[in-house]
DRENZA-598565 format. One record per residue (C-alpha): z, x, y; residue number from 1. Coordinates in pm, 1 decimal. Example, Ala and Ser with C-alpha at 12.3 -4.5 7.8 and 13.67 -1.06 7.14 Angstrom:
# DRENZA-598565
PT up east north num
PT 780.0 1230.0 -450.0 1
PT 714.0 1367.0 -106.0 2
This chain:
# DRENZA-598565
PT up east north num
PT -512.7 2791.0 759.6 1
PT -529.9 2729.8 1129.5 2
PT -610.2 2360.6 1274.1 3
PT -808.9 2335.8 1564.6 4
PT -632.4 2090.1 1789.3 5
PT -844.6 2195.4 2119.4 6
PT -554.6 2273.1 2308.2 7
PT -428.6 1900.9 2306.2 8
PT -58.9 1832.0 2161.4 9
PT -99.4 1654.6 1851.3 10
PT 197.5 1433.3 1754.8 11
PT 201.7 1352.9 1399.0 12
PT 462.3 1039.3 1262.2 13
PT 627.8 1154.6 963.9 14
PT 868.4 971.8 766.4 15
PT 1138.4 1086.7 533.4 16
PT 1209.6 942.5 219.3 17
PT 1536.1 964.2 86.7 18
PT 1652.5 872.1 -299.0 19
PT 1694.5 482.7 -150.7 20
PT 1398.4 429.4 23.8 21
PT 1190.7 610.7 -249.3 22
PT 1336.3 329.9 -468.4 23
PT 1197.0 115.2 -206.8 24
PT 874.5 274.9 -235.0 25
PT 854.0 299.9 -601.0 26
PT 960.4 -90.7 -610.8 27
PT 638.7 -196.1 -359.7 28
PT 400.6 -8.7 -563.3 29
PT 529.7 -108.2 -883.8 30
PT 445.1 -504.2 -743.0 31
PT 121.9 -348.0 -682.0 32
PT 36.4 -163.9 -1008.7 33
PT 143.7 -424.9 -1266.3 34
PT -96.2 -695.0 -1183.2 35
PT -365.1 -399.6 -1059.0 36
PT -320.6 -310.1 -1440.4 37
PT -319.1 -636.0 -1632.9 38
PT -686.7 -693.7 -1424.7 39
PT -805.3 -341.1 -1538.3 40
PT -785.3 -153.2 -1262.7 41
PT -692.4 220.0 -1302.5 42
PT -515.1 532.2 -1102.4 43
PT -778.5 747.5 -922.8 44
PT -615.5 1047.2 -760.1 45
PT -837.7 1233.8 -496.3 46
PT -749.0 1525.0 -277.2 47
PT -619.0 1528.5 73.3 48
PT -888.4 1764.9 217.1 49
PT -1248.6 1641.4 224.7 50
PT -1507.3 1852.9 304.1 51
PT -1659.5 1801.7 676.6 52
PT -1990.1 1743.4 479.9 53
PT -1859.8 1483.9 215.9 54
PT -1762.4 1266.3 533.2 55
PT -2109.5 1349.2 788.2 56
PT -2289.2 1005.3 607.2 57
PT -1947.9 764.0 690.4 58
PT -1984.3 851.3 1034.6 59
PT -2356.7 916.0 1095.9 60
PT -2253.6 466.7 975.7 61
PT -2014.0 427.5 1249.2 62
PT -1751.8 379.4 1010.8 63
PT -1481.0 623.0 1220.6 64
PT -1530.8 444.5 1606.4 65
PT -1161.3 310.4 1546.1 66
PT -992.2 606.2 1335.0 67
PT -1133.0 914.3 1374.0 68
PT -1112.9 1144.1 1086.2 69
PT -824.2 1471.8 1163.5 70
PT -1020.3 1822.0 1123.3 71
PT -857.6 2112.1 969.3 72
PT -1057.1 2452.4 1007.8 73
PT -984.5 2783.8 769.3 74
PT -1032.0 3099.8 897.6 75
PT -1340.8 3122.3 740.9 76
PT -1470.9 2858.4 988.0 77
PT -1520.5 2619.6 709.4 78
PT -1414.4 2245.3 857.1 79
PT -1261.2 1997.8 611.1 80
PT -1100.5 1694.5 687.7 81
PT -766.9 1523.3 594.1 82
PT -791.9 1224.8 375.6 83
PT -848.9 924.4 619.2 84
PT -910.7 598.1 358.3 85
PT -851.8 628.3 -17.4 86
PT -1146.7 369.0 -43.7 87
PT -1339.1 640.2 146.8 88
PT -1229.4 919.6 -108.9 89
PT -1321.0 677.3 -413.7 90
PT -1696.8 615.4 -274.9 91
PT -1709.3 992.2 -196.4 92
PT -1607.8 1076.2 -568.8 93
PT -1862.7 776.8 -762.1 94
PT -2153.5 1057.9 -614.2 95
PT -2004.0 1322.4 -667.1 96
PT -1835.6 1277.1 -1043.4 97
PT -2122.0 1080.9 -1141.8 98
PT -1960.7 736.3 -1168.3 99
PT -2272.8 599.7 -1139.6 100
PT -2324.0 655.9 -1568.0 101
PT -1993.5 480.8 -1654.1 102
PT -1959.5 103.3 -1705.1 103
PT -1953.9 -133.0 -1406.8 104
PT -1773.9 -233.0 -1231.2 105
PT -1534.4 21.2 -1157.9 106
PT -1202.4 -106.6 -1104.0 107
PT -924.0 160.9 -912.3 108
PT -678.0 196.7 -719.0 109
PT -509.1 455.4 -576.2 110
PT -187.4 561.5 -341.2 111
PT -130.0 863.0 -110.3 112
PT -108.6 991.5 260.0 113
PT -371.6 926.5 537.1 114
PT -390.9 1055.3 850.1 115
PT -631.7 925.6 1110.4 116
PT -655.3 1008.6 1547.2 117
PT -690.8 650.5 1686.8 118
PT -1018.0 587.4 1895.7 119
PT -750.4 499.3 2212.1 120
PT -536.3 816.3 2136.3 121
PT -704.5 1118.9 2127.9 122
PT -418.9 1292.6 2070.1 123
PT -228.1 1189.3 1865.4 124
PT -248.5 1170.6 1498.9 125
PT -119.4 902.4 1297.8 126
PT 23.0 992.1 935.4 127
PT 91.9 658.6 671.5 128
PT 102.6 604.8 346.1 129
PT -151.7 366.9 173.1 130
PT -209.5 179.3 -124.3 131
PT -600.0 127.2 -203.7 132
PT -813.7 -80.6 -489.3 133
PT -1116.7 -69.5 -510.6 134
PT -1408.6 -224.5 -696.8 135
PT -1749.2 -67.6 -749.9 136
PT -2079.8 -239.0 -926.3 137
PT -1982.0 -621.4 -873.5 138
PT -2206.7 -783.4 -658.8 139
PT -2027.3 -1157.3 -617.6 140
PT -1738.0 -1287.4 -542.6 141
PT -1502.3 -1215.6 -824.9 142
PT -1431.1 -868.8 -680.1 143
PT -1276.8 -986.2 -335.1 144
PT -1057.8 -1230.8 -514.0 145
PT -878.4 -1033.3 -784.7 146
PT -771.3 -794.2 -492.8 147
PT -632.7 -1092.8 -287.5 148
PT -475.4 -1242.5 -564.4 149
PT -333.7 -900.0 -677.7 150
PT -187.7 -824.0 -292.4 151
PT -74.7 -1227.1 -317.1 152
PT 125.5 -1185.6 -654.9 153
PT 273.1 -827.8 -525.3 154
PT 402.9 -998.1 -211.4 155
PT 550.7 -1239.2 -372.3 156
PT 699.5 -1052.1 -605.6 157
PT 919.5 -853.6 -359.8 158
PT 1051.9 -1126.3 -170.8 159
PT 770.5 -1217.3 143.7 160
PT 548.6 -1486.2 -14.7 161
PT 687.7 -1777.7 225.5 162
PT 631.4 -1537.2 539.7 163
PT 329.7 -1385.7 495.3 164
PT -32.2 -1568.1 605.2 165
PT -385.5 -1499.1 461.7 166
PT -658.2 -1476.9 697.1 167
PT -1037.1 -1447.5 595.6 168
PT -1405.4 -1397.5 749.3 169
PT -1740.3 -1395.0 678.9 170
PT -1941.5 -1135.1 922.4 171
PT -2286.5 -1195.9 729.5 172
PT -2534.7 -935.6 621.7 173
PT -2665.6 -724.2 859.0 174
PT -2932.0 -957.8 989.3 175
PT -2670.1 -1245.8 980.5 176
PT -2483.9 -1017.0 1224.2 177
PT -2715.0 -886.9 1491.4 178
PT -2850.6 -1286.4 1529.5 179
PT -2453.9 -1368.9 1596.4 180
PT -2421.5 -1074.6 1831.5 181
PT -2684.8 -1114.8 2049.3 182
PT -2626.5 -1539.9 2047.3 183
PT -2242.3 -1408.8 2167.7 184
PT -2419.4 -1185.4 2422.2 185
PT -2618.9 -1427.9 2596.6 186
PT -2319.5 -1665.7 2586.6 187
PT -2106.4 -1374.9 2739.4 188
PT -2314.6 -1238.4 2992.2 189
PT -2254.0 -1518.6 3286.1 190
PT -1919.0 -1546.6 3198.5 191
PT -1760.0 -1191.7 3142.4 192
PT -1717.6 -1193.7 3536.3 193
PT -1412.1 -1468.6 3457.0 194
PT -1242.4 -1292.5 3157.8 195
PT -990.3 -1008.5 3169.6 196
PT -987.6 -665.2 3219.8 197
PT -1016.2 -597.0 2859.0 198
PT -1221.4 -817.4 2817.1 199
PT -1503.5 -710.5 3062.1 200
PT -1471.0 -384.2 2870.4 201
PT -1520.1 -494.6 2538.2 202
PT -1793.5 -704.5 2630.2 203
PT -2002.9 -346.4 2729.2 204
PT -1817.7 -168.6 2421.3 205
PT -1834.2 -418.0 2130.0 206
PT -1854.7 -747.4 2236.6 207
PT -1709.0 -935.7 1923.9 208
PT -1322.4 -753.1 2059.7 209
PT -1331.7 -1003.2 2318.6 210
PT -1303.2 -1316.4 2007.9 211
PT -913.5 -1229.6 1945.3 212
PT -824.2 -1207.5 2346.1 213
PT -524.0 -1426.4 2346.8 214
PT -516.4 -1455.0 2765.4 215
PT -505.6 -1834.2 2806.4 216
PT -866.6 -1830.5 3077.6 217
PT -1027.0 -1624.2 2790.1 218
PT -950.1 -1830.2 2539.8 219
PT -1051.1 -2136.4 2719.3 220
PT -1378.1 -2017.1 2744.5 221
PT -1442.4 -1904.7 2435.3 222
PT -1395.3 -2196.2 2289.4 223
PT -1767.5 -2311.6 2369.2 224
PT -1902.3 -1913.9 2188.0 225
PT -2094.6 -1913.9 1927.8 226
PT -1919.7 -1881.0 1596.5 227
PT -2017.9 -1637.9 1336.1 228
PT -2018.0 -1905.6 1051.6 229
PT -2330.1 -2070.7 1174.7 230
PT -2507.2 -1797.6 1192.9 231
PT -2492.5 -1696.2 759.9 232
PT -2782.3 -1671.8 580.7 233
PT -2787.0 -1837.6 204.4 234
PT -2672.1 -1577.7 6.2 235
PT -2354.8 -1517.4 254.6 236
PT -2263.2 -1888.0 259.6 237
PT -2251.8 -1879.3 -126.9 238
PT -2049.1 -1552.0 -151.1 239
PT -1799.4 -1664.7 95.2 240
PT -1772.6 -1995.3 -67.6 241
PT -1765.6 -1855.6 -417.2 242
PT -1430.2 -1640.3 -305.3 243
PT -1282.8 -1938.9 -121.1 244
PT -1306.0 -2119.9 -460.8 245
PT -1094.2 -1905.3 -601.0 246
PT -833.5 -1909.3 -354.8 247
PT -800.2 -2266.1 -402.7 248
PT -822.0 -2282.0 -793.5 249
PT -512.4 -2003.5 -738.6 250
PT -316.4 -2162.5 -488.8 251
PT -358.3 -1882.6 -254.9 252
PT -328.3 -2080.9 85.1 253
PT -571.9 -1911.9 359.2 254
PT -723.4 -1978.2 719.1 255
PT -1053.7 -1915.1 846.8 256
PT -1023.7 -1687.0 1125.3 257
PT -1408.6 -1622.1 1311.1 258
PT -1199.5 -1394.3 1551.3 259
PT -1133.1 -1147.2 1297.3 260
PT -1402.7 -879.4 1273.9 261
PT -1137.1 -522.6 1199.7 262
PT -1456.8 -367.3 1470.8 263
PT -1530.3 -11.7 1416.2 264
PT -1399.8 61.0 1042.3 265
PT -1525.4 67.4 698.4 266
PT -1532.8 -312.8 608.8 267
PT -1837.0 -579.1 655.3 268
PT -1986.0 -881.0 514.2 269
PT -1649.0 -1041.1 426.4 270
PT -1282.3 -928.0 612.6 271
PT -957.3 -1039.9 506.1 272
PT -623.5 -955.2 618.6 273
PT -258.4 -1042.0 490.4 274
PT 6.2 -1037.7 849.5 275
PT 385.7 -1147.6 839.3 276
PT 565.3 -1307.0 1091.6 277
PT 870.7 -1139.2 1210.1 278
PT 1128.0 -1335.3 1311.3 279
PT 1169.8 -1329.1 1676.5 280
PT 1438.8 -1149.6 1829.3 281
PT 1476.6 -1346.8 2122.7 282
PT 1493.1 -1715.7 2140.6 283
PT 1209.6 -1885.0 2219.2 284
PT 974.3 -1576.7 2191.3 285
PT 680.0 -1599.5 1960.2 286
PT 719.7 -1401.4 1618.4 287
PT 575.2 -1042.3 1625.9 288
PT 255.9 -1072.4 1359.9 289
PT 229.7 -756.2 1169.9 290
PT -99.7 -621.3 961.8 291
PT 26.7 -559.5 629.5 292
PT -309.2 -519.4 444.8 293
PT -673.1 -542.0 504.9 294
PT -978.9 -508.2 307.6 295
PT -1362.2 -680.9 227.5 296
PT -1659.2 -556.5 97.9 297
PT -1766.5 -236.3 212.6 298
PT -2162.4 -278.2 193.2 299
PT -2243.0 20.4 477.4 300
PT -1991.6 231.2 318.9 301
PT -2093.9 244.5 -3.9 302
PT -2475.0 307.6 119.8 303
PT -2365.1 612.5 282.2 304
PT -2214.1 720.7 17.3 305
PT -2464.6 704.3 -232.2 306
PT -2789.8 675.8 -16.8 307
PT -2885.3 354.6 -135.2 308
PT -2740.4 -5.0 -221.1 309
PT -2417.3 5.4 -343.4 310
PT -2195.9 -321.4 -384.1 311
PT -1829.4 -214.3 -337.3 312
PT -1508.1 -419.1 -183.9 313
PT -1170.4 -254.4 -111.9 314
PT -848.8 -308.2 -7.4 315
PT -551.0 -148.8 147.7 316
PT -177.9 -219.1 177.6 317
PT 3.0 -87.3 480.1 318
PT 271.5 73.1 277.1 319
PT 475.8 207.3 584.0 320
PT 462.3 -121.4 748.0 321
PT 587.6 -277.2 405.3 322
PT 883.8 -74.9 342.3 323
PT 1014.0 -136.3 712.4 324
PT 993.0 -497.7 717.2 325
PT 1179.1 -528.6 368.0 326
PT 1434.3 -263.5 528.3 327
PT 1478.2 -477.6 828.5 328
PT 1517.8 -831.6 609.0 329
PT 1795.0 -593.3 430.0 330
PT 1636.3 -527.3 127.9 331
PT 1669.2 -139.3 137.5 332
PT 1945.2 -170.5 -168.5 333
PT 1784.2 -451.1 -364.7 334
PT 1652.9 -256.1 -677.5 335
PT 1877.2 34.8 -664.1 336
PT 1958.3 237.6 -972.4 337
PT 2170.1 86.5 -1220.3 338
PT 2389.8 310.3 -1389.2 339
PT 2518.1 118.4 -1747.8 340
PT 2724.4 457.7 -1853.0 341
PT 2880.9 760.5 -1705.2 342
PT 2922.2 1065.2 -1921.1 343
PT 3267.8 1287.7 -1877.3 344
PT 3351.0 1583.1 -2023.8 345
PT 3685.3 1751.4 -2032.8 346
PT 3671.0 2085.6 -2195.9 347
PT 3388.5 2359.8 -2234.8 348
PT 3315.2 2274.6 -2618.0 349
PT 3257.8 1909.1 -2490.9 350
PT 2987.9 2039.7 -2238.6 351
PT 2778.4 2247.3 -2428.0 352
PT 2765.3 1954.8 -2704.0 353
PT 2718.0 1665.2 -2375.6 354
PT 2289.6 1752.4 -2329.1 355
PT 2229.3 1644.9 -2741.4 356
PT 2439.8 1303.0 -2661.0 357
PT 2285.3 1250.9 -2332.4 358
PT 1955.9 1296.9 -2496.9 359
PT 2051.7 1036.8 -2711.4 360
PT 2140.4 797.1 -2460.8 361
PT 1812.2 897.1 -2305.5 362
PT 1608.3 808.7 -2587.7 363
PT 1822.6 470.0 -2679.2 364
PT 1707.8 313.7 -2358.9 365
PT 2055.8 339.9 -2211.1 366
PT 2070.8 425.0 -1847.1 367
PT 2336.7 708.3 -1799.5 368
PT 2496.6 957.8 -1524.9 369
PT 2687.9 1257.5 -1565.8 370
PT 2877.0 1549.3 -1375.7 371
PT 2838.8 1838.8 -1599.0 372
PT 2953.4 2080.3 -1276.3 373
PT 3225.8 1935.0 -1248.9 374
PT 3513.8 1983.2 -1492.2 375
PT 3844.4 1798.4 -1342.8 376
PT 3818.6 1438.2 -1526.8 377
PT 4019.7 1273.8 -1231.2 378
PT 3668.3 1380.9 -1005.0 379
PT 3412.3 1237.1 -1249.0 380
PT 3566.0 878.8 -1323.3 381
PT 3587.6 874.8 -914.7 382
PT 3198.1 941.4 -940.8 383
PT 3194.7 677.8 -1245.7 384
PT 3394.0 424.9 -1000.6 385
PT 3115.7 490.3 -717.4 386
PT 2810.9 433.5 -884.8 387
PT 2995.0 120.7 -1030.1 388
PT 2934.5 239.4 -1389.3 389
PT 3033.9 -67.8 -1654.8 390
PT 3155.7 235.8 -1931.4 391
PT 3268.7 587.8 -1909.5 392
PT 3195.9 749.8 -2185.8 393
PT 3504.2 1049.8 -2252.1 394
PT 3393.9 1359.8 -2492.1 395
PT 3679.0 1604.6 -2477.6 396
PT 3747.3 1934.3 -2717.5 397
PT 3905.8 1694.7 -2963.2 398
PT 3626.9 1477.4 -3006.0 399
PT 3367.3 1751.5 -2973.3 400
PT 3535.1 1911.1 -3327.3 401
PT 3574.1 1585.7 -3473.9 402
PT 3274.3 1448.4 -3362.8 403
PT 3377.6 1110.1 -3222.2 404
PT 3372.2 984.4 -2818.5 405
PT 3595.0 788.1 -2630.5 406
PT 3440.6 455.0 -2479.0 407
PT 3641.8 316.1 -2181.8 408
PT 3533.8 -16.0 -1979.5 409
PT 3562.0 116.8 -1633.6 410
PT 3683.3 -262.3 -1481.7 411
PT 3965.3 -323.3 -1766.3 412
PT 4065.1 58.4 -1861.8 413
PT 4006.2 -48.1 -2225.7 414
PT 3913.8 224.0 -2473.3 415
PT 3761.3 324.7 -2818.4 416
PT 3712.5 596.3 -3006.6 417
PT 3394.4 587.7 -3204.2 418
PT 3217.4 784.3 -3406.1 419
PT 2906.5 991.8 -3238.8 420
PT 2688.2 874.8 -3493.2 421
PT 2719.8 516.8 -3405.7 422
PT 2809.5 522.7 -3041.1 423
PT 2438.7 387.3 -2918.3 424
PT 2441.4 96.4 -3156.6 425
PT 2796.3 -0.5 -3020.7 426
PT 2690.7 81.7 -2654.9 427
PT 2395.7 -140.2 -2662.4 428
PT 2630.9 -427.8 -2840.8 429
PT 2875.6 -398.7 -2553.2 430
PT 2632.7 -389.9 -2286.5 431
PT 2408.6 -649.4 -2431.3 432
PT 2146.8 -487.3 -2417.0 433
């Protein structure tokens, strides 16, 4: 399989994931999955190469102007393309596996690699992990707040409630939008001479870019544009209001942001985004604000995908961006392994009997580690000592004839000998569990 890169140097950022930070990882999506679950949402998995064709309708919709799907070409001269949104992959797959006969909604969620060339970077691809949910069939509110209040209760879960912020939008329907656009384009057009560089361009590009300029002129004038808000018909007013409801019945504390549009991808009608505040590293410097998730209904998308109305509303969490704040608040260790009990063996009778007794350990709900290479007893309890095991658990030949094992607390060098049969009912009293 050869990709075409056209001759440009393609960069992509990997990351490595060592035992630690995949307990990381496995801790963030387990704050995900368990309120996902209790809401009924369930694990989709989708593969990483889409065909060129499954993709044509998202961007005939302008749904890749800001992250441009990667190509991959097989010597055949077929084109697919790498998985570039895991809502994308779930609104490809309700067409194609016939979704559309199950019962609605459909609630999923799912979490893998994307890879996506920014619009401003043409060559470079950008690799990061994401966590999507999805839900497909629900037409009002309902399904934009169990996703917020499922990223809300995962944040807060692992540690970043107090420092993360909740920002929301309503775009409108199409015709609510292309009334606000051209209202912001008349406002714009005498005044575009006075704002920035950037600003100019966005103004010819996609004028609703210009709403989050943070250059102090810019702002100043914008503060007499047209807002978005007034522009909603009916039925937008009540869905936006019907989510905010929620938010407040749940305590979920949120702002109204009318700068926030997330221009160019596959999100409309209603936005929302979750950012944290890193603390600054210099004094007096404002905190860095960091994306962690985004979502909102995806009305265009879903039409494209199955050629005619289809309500849907996603979200995705940032995972890369996650892990790396947590990591940098020094929160790589929290939720390391616990080891209760470390097996030793000191003879080769006692090792070819250890795999029964470690499946019964296994199967008692008692977290254990072992050695079995390694056959000098001073080694192991060093191992035992540096995983901070509370017992060692000692089978030599003796006990493997007699059938009986040696428990020693590692802290006070205390030690029984018990016998096999029993040794899980006496570990679980001594550990409490």
């Amino acid at each position: 399989m050869n990709r075409d890169t056209s001759a440009k140097k393609i960069e992509v950022m990997k990351i490595d994931r060592l035992p630690e930070r995949t307990r990381l990882l496995a801790r963030i999506e387990k704050a995900l999955e368990n309120p996902a679950e209790f809401y009924r949402f369930e694990r989709v998995v989708f593969p990483i190469l889409e065909h060129s064709r499954a993709y044509s309708a998202f961007a005939r919709a302008g749904l890749f102007d800001e992250r441009m799907p990667v190509p991959v070409r097989f010597r055949t001269g077929e084109e697919y393309l790498l998985r570039i949104s895991g809502l994308l992959s779930v609104l490809r797959g309700y067409e194609g596996n016939r979704m559309s006969d199950l019962p609605h909604p459909i609630k999923c969620y799912m979490e893998e690699e994307v890879f996506y060339t920014p619009a401003h970077k043409k060559d470079e691809v950008v690799e990061h992990r994401e966590w999507a949910i999805s839900m497909i069939g629900d037409e009002g509110p309902v399904a934009e707040a169990e996703i917020i209040q499922i990223f809300s209760k995962a944040f807060e879960k692992i540690g970043l409630g107090d420092k993360v912020q909740f920002s929301i939008n309503a775009i409108g329907c199409g015709s609510c939008r292309n009334n606000f656009r051209s209202s912001l384009a008349s406002f714009l057009r005498s005044r575009a001479v006075r704002m920035c560089r950037q600003c100019r361009k966005d103004v010819r590009a996609s004028n609703v870019k210009v709403l989050s300029c943070k250059g102090e002129e810019c702002r100043r004038i914008l503060e007499q544009a047209p807002q978005v808000l007034d522009f909603l018909c009916e039925l937008c007013k009540k869905h936006l209001r019907g989510i905010l409801e929620f938010l407040e019945e749940s305590k979920i504390p949120y702002s109204l942001d009318h700068s926030l549009f997330l221009e160019g991808l596959w999100y409309d009608t209603i936005i929302f985004q979750f950012t944290y505040r890193a603390p600054s590293e210099k004094e007096g410097s404002e905190p860095a604000v960091v994306r962690i998730a985004e979502g909102g209904r995806m009305m265009r998308a879903g039409e494209a995908a199955y050629g005619k109305r289809l309500d849907a509303a996603g979200g995705a969490v940032l995972m890369d961006r996650l892990e790396q704040i947590l990591i940098d608040k020094g929160k790589l260790g929290i939720g390391q392994k616990k080891i209760d009990v470390f097996f030793v063996h000191l003879s080769d009778a006692a090792k070819k009997k250890s795999l029964p007794l470690l499946e019964e350990l296994r199967q008692g709900g008692v977290s254990v580690e072992e050695s079995l290479g390694k056959d000098s007893i001073k080694s192991q309890l060093k191992i035992a000592e540096r995983v901070e095991a509370r017992v060692a658990l000692i089978l030599g030949q003796k006990e493997a004839i007699d059938g009986t094992i040696i428990v020693r607390e590692m802290e006070s060098g205390i030690q029984e000998t018990i016998p096999q049969e029993k040794f899980i009912e006496f570990l679980k009293k001594k550990l409490k569990k």
